[in-house]
N, C-alpha and C positions, 0 to 999 in steps of 0.2 A: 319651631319657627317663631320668631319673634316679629309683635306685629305695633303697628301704634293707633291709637284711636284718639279721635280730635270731641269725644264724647260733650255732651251737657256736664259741665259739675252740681252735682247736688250741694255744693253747699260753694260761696265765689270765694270763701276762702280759702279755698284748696284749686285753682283755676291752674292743675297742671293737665298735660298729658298722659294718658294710660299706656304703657308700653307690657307684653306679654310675656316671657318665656314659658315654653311647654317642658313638663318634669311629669313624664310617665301619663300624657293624657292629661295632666293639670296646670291649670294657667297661673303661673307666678308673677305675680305684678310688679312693677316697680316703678319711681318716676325716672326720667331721665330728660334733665333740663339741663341748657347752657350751654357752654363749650369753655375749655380751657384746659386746664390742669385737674384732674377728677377729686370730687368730693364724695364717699359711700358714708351716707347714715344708717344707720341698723337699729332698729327700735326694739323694743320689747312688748313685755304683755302686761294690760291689756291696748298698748297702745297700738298704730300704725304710721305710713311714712306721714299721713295727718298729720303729725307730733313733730315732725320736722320745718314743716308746710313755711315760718316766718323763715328759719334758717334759708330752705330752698331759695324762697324771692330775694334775698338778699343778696348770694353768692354766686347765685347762677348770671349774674351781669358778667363776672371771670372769671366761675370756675364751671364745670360741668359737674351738676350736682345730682348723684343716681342714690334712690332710697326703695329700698326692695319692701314688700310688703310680704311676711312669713308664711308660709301658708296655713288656711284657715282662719289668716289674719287681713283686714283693710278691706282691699278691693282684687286677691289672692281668691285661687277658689276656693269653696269650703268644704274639703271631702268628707267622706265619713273613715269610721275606722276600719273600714273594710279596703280602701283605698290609698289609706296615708298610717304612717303610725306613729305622728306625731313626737320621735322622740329626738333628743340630742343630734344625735349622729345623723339623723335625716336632713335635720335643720342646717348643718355645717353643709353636707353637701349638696343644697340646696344654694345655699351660699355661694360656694366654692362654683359649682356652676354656672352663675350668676358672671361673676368674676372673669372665668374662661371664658363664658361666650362673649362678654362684651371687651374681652382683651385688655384688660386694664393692667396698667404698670404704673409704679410710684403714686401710688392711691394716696391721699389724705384719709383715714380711717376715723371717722367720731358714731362711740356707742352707746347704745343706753339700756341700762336693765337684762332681760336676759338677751341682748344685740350684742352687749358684751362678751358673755361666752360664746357663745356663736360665729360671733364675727374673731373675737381675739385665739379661739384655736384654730381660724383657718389662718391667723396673720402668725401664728408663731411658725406653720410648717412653710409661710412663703414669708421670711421676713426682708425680703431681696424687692417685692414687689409693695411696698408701703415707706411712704416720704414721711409722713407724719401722723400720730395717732391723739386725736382727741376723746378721753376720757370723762364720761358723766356719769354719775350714781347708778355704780353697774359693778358689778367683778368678772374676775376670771379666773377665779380661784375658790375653794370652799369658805364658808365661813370662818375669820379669821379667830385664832383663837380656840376657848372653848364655848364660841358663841353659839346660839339656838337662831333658828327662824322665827319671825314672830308667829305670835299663837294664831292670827288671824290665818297665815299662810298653812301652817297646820292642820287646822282642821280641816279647809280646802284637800291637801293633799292626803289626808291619811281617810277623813271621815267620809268617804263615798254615801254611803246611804243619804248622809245629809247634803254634801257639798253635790250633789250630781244634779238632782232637780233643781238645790237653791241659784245653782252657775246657770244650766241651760235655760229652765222655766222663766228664772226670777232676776236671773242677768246680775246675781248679786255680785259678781267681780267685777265687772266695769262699770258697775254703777256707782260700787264704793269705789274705787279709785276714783272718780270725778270729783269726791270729796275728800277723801284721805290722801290722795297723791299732790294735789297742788298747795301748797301752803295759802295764795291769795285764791278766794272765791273765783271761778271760772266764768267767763262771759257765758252766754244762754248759746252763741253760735257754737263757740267751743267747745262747750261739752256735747252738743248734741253732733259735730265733729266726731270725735272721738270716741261717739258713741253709734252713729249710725251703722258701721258694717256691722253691729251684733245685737239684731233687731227679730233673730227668731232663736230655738233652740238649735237647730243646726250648727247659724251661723256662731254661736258660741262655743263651740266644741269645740276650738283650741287654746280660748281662755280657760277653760279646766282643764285640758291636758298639760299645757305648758305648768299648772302649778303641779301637777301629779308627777310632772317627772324632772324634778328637782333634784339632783343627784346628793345624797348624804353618805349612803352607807356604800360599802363595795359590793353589795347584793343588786343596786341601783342602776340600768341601762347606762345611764351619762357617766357614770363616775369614774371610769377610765379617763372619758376624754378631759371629764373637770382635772384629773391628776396629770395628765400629759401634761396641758398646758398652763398649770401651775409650776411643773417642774421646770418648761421651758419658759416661762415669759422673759427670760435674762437674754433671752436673742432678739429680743425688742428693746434691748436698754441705749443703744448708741441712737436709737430714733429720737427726733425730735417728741415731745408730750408736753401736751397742756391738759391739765387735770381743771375740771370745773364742778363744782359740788356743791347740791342746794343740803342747806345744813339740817333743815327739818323733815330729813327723810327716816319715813320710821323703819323701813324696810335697810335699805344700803344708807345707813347710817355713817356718823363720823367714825368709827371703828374699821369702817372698809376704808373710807378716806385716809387713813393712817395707815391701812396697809399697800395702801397704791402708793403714797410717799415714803413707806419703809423701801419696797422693790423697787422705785424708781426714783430718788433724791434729787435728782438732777433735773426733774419735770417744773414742766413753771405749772405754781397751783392756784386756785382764787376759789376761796369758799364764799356763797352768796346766803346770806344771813336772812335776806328775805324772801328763801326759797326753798321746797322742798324736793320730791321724788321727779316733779315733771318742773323743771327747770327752765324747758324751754319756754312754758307756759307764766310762771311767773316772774322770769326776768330774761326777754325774749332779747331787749333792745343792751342789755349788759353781755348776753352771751354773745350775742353778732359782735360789738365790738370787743368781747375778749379775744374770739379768732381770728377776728381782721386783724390785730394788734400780733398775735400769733405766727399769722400769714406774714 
């Protein structure tokens, strides 16, 4: 059952409503503001629908803007691994779910990071039910190339003995992304925005798993579905796409930007020069009017 709460915000920047859906005894959050023609934003890690929060107040005047929050993720509950198993395939149909139950047709789709793969495998098997897809520093495809991950993401995913206390105890992935993700320094609300749902080891434990299961090799839980919907993304090509890319992103670099204008040529693109991984954060007032302009 999905329910709405008119709660306190811990922080006025984020002054939406909490909406619920249940997924096996767990509460999947999402905002759902506005009315109109629907907008779904789909974040990544270690972000949540937070990271959306200037987009939502902008858009929700005409459109109806819904931003799911992952689980384990924002204001999502936080299970343990006894209860979620935080992989790929969970996340999609978690998604997917999402979608059904709130009956959405001819969505607007804009993703970021891993909201990309997530959200673009569930848009390839329903490409009938998406008007237009907005694209941010994210894939849906393997690393293009014969490119690596960076080292930092590495040793998170492979080195457990270190990365497991350093992520839970020490909060070191959302903490360095408050630095390394945004190209401009972050206001003091914002980051501590961004940073509040991951305030003990619990609520952490799906900023480590989300790096742990990064799909590379075919031994890999995801890497089926990362291959599905590389091979399909061509039944997304007749959709409208606006491609928007902060240039100093060390992770989804200009190499994936070149692979989303190789698959998709016909997408209108705008790289922002003074922006990095989290886009919406350093060029909040260029991105609203690139997809009003869009729109």
């Amino acid at each position: 059952m999905t329910h709405a709460s008119t709660r306190p915000n811990q922080f006025s920047l984020y002054p939406f409503s909490s909406h619920f859906m249940d997924r096996n005894g767990l509460g999947y959050h999402y905002v759902d503001q506005g009315s109109g023609p629907p907008v779904v934003m789909v974040h990544g890690n270690p972000t949540w629908s937070f990271y959306f929060r200037r987009i939502i107040a902008a858009l929700s005047k005409d459109f109806r803007c819904i931003a799911p929050d992952h689980m384990g993720c924002g204001l999502s509950a936080k299970p343990t691994d006894a209860q979620y198993d935080f992989r790929l395939k969970s996340r999609v149909a978690d998604f997917s779910a999402l979608m059904d139950h709130l009956g959405l047709e001819k969505i607007t789709l804009m993703v970021h990071d891993w909201g990309g793969m997530i959200a673009m495998a569930w848009a390839v098997a329903h490409p009938e039910r998406i008007s237009r897809l907005i694209i941010t520093n994210t894939a849906a495809f393997f690393p293009p190339g014969i490119k690596k991950i960076p080292w930092r993401l590495w040793i998170v995913r492979n080195l457990a003995p270190f990365a497991t206390p350093a992520v839970l105890y020490g909060n070191l992935f959302a903490r360095a992304a408050i630095h390394m993700a945004p190209y401009k320094r972050l206001s003091q609300d914002s980051a501590k925005g961004l940073l509040s749902p991951y305030n003990s080891p619990q609520t952490r434990l799906a900023t480590l798993r989300f790096v742990q299961d990064i799909p590379l090799v075919k031994s890999d839980p995801g890497f089926d579905i990362v291959d599905q919907t590389q091979r399909n993304l061509s039944v997304l090509s007749d959709i409208p796409m606006l491609i928007l890319w902060g240039r100093h992103d060390f992770v989804f670099d200009m190499d994936y930007y070149r692979e989303w204008r190789r698959r998709f040529p016909q997408a209108e693109a705008h790289v922002f020069e003074n922006a990095g991984h989290y886009l919406n954060e350093d060029e909040p007032d260029a991105v609203i009017q690139a997809i009003r302009g869009f729109f």
